[in-house]
Biopython code that builds the backbone (N, CA, C, O; Angstrom):
import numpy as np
from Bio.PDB.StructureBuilder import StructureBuilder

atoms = [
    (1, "UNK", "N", (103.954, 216.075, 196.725)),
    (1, "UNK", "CA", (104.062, 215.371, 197.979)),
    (1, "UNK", "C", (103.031, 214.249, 198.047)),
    (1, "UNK", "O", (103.517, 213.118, 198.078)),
    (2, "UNK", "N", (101.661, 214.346, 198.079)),
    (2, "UNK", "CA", (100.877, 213.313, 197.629)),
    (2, "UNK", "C", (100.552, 212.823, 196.428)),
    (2, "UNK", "O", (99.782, 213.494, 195.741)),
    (3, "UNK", "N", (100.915, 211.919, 196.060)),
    (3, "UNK", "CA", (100.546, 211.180, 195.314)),
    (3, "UNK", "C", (98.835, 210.357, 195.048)),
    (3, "UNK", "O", (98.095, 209.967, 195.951)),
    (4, "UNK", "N", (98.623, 210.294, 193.853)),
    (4, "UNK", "CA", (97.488, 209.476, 193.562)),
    (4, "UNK", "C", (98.326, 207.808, 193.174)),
    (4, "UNK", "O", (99.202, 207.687, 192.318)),
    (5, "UNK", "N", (97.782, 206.659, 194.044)),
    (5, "UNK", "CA", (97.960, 205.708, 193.973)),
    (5, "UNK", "C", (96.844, 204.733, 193.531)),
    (5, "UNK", "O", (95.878, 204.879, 194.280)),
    (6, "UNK", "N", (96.592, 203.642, 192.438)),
    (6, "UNK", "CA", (96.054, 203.294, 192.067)),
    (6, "UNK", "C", (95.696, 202.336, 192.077)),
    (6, "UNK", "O", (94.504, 202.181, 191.809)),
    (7, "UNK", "N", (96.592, 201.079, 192.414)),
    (7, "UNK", "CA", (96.415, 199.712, 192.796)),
    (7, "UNK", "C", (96.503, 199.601, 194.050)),
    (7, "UNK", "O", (97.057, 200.463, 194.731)),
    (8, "UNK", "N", (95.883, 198.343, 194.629)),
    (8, "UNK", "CA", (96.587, 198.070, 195.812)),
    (8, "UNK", "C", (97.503, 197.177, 195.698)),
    (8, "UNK", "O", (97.513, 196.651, 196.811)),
    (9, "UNK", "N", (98.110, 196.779, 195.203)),
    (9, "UNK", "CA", (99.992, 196.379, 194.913)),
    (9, "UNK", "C", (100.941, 197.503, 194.802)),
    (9, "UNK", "O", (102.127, 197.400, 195.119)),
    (10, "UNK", "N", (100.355, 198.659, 194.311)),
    (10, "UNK", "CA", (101.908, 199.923, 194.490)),
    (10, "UNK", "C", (101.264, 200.800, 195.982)),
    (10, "UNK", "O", (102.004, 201.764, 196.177)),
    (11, "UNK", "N", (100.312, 200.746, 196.881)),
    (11, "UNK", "CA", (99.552, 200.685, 197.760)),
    (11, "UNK", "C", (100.771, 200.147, 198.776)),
    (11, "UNK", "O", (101.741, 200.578, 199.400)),
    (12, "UNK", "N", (100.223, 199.209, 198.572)),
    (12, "UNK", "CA", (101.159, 198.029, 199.900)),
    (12, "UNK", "C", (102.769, 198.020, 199.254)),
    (12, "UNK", "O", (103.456, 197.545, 200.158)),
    (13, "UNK", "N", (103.691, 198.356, 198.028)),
    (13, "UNK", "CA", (104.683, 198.800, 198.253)),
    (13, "UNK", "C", (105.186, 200.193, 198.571)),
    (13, "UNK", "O", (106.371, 200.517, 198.651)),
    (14, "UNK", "N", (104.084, 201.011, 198.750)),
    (14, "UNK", "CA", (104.234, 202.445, 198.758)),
    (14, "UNK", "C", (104.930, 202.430, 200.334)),
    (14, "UNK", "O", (106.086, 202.778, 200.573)),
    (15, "UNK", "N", (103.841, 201.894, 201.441)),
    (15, "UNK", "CA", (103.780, 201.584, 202.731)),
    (15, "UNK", "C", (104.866, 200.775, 203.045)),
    (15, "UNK", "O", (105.534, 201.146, 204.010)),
    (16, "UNK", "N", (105.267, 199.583, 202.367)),
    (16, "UNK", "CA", (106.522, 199.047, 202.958)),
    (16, "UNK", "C", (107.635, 199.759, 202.579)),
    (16, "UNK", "O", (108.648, 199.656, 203.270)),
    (17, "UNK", "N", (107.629, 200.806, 201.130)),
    (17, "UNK", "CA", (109.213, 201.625, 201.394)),
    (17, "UNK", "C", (109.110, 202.511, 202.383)),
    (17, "UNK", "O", (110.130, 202.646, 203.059)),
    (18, "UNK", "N", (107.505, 203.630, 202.884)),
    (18, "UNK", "CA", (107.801, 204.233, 203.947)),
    (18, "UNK", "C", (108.184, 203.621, 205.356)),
    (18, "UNK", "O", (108.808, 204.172, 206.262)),
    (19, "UNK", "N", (107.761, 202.601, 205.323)),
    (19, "UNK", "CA", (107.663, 201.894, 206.959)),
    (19, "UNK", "C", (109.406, 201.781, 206.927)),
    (19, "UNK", "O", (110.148, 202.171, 207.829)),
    (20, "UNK", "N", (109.787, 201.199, 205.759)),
    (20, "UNK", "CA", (111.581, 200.843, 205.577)),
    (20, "UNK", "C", (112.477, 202.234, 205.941)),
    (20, "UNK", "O", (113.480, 202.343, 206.647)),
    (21, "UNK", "N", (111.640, 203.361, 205.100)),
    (21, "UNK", "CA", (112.593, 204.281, 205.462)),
    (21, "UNK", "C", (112.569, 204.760, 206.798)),
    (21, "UNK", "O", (113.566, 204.952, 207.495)),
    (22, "UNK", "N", (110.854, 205.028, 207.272)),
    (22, "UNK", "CA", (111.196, 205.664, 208.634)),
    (22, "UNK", "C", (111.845, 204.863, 209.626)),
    (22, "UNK", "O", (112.121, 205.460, 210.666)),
    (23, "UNK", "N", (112.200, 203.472, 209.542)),
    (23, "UNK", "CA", (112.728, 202.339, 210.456)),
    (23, "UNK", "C", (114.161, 202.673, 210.139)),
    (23, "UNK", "O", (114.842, 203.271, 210.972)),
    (24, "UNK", "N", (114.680, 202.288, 208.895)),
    (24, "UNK", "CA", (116.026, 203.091, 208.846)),
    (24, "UNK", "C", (116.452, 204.319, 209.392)),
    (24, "UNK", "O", (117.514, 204.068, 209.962)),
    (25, "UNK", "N", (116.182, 205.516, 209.518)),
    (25, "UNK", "CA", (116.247, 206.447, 209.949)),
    (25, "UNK", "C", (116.111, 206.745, 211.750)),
    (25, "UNK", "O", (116.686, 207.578, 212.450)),
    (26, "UNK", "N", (115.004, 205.575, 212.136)),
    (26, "UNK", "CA", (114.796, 205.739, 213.580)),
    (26, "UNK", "C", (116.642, 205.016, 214.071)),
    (26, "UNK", "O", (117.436, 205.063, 215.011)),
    (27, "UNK", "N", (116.540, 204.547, 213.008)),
    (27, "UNK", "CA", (118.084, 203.170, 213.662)),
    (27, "UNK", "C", (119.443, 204.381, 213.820)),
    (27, "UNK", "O", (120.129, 204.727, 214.782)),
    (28, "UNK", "N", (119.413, 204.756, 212.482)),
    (28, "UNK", "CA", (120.584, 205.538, 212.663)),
    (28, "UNK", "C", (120.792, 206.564, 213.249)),
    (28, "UNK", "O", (121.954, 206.924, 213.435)),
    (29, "UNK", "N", (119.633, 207.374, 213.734)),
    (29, "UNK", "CA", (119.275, 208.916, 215.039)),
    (29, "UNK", "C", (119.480, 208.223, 216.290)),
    (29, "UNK", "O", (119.932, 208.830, 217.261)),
    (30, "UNK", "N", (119.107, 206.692, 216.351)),
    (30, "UNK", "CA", (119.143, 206.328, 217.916)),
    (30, "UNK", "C", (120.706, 205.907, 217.946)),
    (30, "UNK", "O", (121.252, 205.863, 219.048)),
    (31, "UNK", "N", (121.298, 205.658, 217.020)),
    (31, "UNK", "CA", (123.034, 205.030, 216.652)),
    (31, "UNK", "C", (123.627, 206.209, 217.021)),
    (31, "UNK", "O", (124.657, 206.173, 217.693)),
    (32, "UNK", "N", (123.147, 207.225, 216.692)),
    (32, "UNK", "CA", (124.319, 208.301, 216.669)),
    (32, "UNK", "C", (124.345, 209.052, 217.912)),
    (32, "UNK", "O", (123.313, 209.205, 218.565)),
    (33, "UNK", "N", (125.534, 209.560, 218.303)),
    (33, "UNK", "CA", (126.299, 210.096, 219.667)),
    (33, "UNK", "C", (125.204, 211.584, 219.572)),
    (33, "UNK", "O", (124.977, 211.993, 218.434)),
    (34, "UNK", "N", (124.641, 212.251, 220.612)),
    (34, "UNK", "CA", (124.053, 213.541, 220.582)),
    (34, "UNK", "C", (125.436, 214.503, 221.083)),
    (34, "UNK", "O", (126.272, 213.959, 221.806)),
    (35, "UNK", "N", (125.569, 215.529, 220.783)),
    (35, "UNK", "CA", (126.723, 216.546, 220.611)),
    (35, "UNK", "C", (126.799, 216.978, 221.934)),
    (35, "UNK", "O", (125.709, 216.912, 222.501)),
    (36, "UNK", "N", (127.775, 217.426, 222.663)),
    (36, "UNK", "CA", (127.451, 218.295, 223.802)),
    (36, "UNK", "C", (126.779, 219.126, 224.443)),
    (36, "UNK", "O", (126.898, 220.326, 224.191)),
    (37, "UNK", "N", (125.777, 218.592, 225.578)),
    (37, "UNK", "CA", (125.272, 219.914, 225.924)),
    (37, "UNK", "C", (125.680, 220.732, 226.871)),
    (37, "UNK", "O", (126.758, 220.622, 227.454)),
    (38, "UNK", "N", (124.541, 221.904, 227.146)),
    (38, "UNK", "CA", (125.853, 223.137, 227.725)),
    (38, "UNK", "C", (124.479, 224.052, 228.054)),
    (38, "UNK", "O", (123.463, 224.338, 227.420)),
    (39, "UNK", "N", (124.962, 224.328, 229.279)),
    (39, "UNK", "CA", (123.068, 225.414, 229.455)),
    (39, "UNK", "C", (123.590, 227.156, 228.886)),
    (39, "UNK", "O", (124.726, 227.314, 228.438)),
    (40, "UNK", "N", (122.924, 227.949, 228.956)),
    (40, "UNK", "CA", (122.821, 228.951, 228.369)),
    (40, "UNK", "C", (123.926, 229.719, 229.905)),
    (40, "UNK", "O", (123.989, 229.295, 231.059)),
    (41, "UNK", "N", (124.816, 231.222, 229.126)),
    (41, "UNK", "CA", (124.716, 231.878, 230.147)),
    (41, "UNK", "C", (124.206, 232.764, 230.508)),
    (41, "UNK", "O", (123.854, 233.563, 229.641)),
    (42, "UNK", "N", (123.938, 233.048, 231.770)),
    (42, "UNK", "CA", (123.313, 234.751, 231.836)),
    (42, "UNK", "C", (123.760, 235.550, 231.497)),
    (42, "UNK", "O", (124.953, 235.853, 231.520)),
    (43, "UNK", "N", (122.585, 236.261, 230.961)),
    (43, "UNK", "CA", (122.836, 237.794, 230.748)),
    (43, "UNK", "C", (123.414, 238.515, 231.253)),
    (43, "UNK", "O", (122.976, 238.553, 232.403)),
    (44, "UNK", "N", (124.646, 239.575, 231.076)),
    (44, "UNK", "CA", (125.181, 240.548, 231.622)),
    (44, "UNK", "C", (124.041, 241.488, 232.393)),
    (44, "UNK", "O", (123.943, 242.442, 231.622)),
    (45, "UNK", "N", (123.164, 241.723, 233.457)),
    (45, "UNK", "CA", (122.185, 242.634, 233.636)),
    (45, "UNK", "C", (122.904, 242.987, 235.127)),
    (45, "UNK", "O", (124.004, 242.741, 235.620)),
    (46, "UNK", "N", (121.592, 243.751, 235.613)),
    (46, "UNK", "CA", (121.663, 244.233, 236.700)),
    (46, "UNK", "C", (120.989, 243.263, 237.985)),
    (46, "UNK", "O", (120.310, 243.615, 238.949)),
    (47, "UNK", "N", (121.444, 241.987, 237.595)),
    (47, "UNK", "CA", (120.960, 241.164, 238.528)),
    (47, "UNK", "C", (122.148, 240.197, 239.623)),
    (47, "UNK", "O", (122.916, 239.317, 239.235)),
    (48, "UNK", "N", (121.986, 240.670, 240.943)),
    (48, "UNK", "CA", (123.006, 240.680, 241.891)),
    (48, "UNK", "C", (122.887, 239.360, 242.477)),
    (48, "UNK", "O", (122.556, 239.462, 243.658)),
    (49, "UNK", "N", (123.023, 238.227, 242.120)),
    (49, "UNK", "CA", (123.042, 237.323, 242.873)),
    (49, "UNK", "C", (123.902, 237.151, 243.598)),
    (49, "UNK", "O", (125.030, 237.443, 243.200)),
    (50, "UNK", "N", (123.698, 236.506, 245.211)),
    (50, "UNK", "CA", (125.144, 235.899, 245.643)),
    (50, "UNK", "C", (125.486, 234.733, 245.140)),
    (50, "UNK", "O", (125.105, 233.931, 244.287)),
    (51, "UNK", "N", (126.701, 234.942, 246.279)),
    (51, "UNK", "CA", (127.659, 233.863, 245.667)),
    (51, "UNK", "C", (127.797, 232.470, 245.796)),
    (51, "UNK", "O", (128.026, 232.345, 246.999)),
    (52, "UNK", "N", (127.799, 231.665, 245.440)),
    (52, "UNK", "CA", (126.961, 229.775, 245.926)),
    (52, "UNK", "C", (127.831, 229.932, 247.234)),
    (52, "UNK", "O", (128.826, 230.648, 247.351)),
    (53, "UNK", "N", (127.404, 229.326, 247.952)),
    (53, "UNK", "CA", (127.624, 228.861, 249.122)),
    (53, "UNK", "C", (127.067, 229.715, 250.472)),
    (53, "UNK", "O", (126.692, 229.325, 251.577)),
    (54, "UNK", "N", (127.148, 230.623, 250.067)),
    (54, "UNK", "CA", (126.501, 231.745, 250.993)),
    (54, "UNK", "C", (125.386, 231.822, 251.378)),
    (54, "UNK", "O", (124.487, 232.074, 250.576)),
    (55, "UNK", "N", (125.070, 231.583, 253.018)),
    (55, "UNK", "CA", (123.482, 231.930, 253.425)),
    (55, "UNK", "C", (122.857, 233.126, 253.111)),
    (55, "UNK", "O", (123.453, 234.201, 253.174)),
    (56, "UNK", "N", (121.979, 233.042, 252.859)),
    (56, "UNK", "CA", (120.583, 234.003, 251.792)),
    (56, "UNK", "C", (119.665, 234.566, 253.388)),
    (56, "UNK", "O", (118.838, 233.847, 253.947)),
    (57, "UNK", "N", (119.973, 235.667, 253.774)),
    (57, "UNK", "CA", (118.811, 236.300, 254.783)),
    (57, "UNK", "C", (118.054, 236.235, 254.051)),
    (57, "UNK", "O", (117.981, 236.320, 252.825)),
    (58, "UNK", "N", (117.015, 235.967, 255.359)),
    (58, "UNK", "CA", (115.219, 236.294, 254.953)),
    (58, "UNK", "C", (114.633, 237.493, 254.113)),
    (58, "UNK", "O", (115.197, 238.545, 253.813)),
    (59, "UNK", "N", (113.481, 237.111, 253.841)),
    (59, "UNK", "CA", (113.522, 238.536, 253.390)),
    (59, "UNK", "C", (111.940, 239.193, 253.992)),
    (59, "UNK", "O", (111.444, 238.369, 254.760)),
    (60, "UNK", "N", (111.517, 239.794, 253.913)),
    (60, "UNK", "CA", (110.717, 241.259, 254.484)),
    (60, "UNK", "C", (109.589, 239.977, 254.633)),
    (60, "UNK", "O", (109.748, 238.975, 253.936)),
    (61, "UNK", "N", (108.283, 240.087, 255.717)),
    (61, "UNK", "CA", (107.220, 239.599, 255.862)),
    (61, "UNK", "C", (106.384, 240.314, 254.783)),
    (61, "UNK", "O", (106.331, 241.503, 254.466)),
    (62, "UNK", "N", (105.668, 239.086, 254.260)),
    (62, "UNK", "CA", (104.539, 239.325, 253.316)),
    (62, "UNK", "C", (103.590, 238.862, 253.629)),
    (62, "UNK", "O", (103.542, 237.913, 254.411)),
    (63, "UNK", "N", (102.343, 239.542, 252.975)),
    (63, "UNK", "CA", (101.090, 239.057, 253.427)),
    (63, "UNK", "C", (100.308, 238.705, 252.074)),
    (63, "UNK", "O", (99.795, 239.596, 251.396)),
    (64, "UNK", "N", (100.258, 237.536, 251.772)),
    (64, "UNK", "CA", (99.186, 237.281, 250.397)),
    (64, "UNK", "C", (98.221, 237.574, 250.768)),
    (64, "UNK", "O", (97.903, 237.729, 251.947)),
    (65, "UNK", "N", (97.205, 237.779, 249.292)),
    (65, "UNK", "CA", (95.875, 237.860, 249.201)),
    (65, "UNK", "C", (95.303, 236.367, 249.756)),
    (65, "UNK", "O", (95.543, 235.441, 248.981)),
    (66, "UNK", "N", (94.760, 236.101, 250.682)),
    (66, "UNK", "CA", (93.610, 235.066, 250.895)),
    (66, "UNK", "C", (92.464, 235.026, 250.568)),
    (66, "UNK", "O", (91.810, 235.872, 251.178)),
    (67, "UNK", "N", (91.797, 234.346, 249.775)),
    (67, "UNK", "CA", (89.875, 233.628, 249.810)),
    (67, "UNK", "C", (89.721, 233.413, 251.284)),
    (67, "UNK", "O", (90.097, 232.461, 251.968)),
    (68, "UNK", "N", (89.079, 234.519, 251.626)),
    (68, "UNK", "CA", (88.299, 234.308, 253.335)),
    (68, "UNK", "C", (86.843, 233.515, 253.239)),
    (68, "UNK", "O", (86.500, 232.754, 254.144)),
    (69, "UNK", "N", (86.138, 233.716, 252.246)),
    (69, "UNK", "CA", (85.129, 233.320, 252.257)),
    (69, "UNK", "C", (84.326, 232.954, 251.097)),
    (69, "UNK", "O", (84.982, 233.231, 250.093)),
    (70, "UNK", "N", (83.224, 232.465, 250.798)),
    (70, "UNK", "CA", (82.816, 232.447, 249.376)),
    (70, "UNK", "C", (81.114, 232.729, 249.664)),
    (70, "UNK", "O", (80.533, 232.176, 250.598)),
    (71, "UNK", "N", (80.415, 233.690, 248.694)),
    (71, "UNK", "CA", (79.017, 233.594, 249.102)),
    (71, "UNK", "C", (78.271, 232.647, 247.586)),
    (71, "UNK", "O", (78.501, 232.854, 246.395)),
    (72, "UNK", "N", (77.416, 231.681, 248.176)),
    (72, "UNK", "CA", (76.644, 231.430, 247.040)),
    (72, "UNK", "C", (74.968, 231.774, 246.901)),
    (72, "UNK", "O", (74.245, 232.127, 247.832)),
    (73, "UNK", "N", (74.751, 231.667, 246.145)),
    (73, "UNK", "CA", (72.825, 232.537, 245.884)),
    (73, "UNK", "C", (72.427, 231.408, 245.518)),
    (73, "UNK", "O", (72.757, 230.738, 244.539)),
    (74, "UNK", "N", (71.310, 231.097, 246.775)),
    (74, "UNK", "CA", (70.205, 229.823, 246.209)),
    (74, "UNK", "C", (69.940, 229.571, 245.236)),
    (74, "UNK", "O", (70.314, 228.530, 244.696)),
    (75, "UNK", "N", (69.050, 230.627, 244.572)),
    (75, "UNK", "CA", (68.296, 230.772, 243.392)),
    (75, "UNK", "C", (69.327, 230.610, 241.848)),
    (75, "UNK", "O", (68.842, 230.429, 240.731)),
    (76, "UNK", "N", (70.723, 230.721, 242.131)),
    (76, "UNK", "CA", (71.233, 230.595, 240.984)),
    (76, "UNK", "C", (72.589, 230.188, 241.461)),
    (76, "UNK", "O", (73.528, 230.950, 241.691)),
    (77, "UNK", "N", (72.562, 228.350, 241.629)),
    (77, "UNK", "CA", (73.873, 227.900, 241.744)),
    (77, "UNK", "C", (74.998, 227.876, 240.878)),
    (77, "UNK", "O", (75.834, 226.978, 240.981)),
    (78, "UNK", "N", (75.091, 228.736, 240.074)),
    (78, "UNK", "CA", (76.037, 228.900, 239.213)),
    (78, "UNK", "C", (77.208, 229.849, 239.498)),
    (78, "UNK", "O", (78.426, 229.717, 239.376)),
    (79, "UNK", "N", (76.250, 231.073, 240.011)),
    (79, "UNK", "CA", (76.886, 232.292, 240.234)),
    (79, "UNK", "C", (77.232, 232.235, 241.691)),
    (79, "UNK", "O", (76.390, 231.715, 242.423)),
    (80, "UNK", "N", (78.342, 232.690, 242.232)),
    (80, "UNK", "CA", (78.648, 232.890, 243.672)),
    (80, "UNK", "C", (80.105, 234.188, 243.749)),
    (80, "UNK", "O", (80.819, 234.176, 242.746)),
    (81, "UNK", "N", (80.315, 234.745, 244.352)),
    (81, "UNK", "CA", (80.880, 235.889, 244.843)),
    (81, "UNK", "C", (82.228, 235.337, 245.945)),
    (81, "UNK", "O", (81.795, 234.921, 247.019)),
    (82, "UNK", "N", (83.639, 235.295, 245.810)),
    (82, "UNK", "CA", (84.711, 235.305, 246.859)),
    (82, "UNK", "C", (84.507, 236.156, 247.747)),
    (82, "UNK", "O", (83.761, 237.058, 247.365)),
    (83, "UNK", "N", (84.888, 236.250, 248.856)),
    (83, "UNK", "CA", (85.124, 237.010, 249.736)),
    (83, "UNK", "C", (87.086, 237.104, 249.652)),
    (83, "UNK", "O", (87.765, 236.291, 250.280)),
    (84, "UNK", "N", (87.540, 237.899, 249.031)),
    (84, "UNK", "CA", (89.291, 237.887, 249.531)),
    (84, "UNK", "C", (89.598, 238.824, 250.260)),
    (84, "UNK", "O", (88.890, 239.812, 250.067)),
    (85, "UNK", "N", (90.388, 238.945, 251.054)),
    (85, "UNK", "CA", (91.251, 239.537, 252.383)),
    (85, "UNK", "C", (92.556, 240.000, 250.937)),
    (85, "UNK", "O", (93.084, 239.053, 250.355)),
    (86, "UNK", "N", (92.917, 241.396, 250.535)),
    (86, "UNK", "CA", (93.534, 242.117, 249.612)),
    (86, "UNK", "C", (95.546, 241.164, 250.312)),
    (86, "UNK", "O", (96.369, 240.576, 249.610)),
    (87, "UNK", "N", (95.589, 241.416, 251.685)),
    (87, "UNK", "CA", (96.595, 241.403, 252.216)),
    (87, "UNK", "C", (97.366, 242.957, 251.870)),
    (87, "UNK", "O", (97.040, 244.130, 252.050)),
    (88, "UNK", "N", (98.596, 242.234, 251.260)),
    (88, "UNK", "CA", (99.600, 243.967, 250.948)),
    (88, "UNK", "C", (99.602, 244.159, 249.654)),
    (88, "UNK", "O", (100.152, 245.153, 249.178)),
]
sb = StructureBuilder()
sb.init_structure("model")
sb.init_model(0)
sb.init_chain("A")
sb.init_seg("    ")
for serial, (resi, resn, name, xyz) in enumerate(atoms, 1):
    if name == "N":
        sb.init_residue(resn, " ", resi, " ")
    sb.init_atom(name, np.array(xyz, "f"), 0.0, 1.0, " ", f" {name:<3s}", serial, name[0])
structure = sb.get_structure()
């Protein structure tokens, strides 16, 4: 794969056949049609979605975890302690 090159004349043609080929190659990937795409389907599982169009009830009140507070220590501004509220 690498080569030892020795002049700089097979140097500077080494570089203009790569520059040629990867330019050829960019021409004809951007020329050509990309194939159909198509998204994946789901999995057969145990997952009940409804059906499009249908309004979605709410669902149950939740309570996240919140940062209520934060303590920091004079003596070592690096270190400091959250205060979080768990919620549910």
């Amino acid at each position: 794969m690498f080569t030892q090159i020795h002049s700089r004349s097979a140097l500077t043609t080494y570089y203009q056949r790569m520059s040629l080929t990867v330019a050829a190659l960019f021409t004809v990937m951007s020329l050509t049609v990309p194939g159909t795409a198509a998204a994946q389907n789901l999995p057969t599982t145990n997952i009940e979605l409804p059906i499009p169009g249908v309004m979605v009830p709410a669902s149950k009140d939740y309570t996240p975890a919140l940062i209520r507070g934060l303590r920091v220590y004079p003596d070592n501004p690096l270190m400091f302690d959250f205060v979080i509220d768990k919620g549910e």
